[in-house]
C-alpha positions, 0 to 999 in steps of 0.5 A, a space after each residue: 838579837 839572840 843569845 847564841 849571838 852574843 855568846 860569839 861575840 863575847 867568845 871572840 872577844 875572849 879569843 881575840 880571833 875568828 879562828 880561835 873563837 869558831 873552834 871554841 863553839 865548834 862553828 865553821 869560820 863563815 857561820 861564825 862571821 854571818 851570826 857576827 854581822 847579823 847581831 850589828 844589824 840588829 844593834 845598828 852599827 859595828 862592835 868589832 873591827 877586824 885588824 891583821 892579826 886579831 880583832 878589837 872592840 869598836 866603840 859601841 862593842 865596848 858599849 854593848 859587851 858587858 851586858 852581853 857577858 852578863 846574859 851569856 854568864 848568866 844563861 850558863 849559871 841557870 843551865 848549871 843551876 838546873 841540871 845540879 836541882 836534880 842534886 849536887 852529885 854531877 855538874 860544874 862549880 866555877 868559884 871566884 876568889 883571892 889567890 892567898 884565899 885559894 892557898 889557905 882557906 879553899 883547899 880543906 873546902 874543896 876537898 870535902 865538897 870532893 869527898 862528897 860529890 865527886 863527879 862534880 868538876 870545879 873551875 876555881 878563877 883566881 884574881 888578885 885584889 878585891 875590886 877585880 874579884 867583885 868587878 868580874 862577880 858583878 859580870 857573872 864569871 863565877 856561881 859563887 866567889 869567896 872574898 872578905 865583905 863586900 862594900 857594896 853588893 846586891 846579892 847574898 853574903 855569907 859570912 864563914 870566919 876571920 881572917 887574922 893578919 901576922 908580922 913575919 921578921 927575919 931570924 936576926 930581928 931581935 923581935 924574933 921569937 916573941 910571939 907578940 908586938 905592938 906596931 910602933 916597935 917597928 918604926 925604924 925596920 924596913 917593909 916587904 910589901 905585896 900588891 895584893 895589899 888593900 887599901 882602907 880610907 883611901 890608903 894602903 892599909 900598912 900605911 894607914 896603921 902604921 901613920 896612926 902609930 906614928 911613923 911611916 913604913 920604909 919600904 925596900 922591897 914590892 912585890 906582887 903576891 903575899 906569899 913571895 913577900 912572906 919568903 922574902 921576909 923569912 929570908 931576911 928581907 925586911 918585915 912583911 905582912 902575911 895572912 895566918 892561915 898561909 904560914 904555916 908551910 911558909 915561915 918558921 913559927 919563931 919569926 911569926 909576930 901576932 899585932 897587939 891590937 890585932 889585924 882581923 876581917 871577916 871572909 864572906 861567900 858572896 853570890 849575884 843571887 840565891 844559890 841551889 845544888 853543888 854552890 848551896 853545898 860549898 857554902 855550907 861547907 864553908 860555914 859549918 867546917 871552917 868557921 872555927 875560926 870564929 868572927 872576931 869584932 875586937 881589933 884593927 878591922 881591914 875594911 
């Protein structure tokens, strides 16, 4: 058994084809098949079964394939770590987050790690809750991932600054302008909500809050990203929750509603192990330009 096997069984598995996947690696189709067929001798048994369109994982293949990604992934992450050892300026940077992270944290970030290294290539991979990012981390998709705190993790945290979570209402909420609330004046409105939504003590957060306050959230509309359910708001849909740092192009600052007590997490930078070269740099980045934001413990903590 070899790298190189698992490598093209991981990418025929990502391609769904022995076609797609020899062109990937730049391999004729047969070599493809041959290096295939040796690799389930060696394991003892098939991992693909052909169809007429496409390919599929056969028992044992769903069995073997997560630890081959992880040593594909990983031998990818070493050839990157060693070829940025010489310095950061060159090389390939693949990051992990949140797609409402990558909207209002990463950008300033990314810009700086470009101004000063610009022949490093990025490759951001976006995901939409949290479990599917630290599933994905585990398996070794990314050098770094950008998220909240993880629950449970191995490999090294860092923790860059406070997310802040607001209230947007729509322009005729009487609540409009304001500027602060207190969560149990919002019994009687109707909800927004995302399914990027965490869920905190086996609940839905907003459900969770609101319970503790006293009611339990109406809601009319869902929807699957936060900035969609920010607009819907804004444009009079009902209340949404938003993060502070995705609203300022998004919803006027009149209709923006801070909680008393506030709604705050910490965001982290997480790696499977110690970074080097271009992912040593983003993280410092990350620290030393945006956690101005400061991490504040008081409040109602996310997770």
């Amino acid at each position: 058994m070899s790298l190189r096997q698992m490598e093209y069984l991981v990418t025929v598995v990502e391609e769904s084809s022995f076609t797609r996947a020899a062109e990937a690696l730049h391999v004729t189709q047969s070599a493809l098949s041959h290096q295939i067929k040796a690799l389930e001798r060696d394991v003892g048994g098939p991992l693909l079964e052909r169809l007429p369109r496409g390919v599929r994982l056969t028992a044992m293949g769903r069995a073997f394939l997560p630890d081959a990604e992880l040593a594909v992934r990983s031998a990818r992450q070493a050839r990157r770590a060693a070829r940025a050892a010489a310095g950061a300026d060159g090389g390939e940077l693949q990051v992990a987050t949140l797609h409402g992270l990558a909207l209002g944290v990463l950008p300033p970030a990314v810009a700086a790690l470009r101004a000063l290294y610009p022949r490093i290539t990025l490759v951001l991979r976006e995901y939409v809750s949290e479990d599917e990012l630290l599933e994905h981390m585990a398996r070794g998709v990314a050098d770094v991932a950008v998220g909240y705190r993880p629950r449970e993790w191995d490999g090294p945290v860092r923790e860059f600054g406070t997310e802040e979570i607001v209230l947007v209402v729509p322009a005729d909420d009487p609540l409009c302008g304001t500027g602060t609330v207190r969560l149990e004046q919002l019994a009687d409105r109707a909800w927004v909500r995302c399914g990027m939504e965490p869920w905190v003590e086996g609940l839905p957060f907003l459900d969770l809050v609101c319970g503790r306050a006293g009611f339990v959230p109406r809601t009319v509309l869902r929807t699957e990203h936060s900035t969609t359910a920010a607009r819907m708001a804004a444009g009079g849909a009902g209340v949404s929750m938003v993060s502070a740092h995705l609203v300022p192009e998004l919803v006027p600052a009149e209709q923006l509603l801070a909680v008393d007590p506030p709604w705050r997490r910490p965001m982290t930078a997480f790696c499977r192990s110690r970074t080097g070269g271009a992912a040593d740099v983003f993280i410092r980045i990350l620290t030393d330009d945006l956690a101005g934001q400061g991490v504040e413990p008081s409040g109602e903590c996310w997770s």
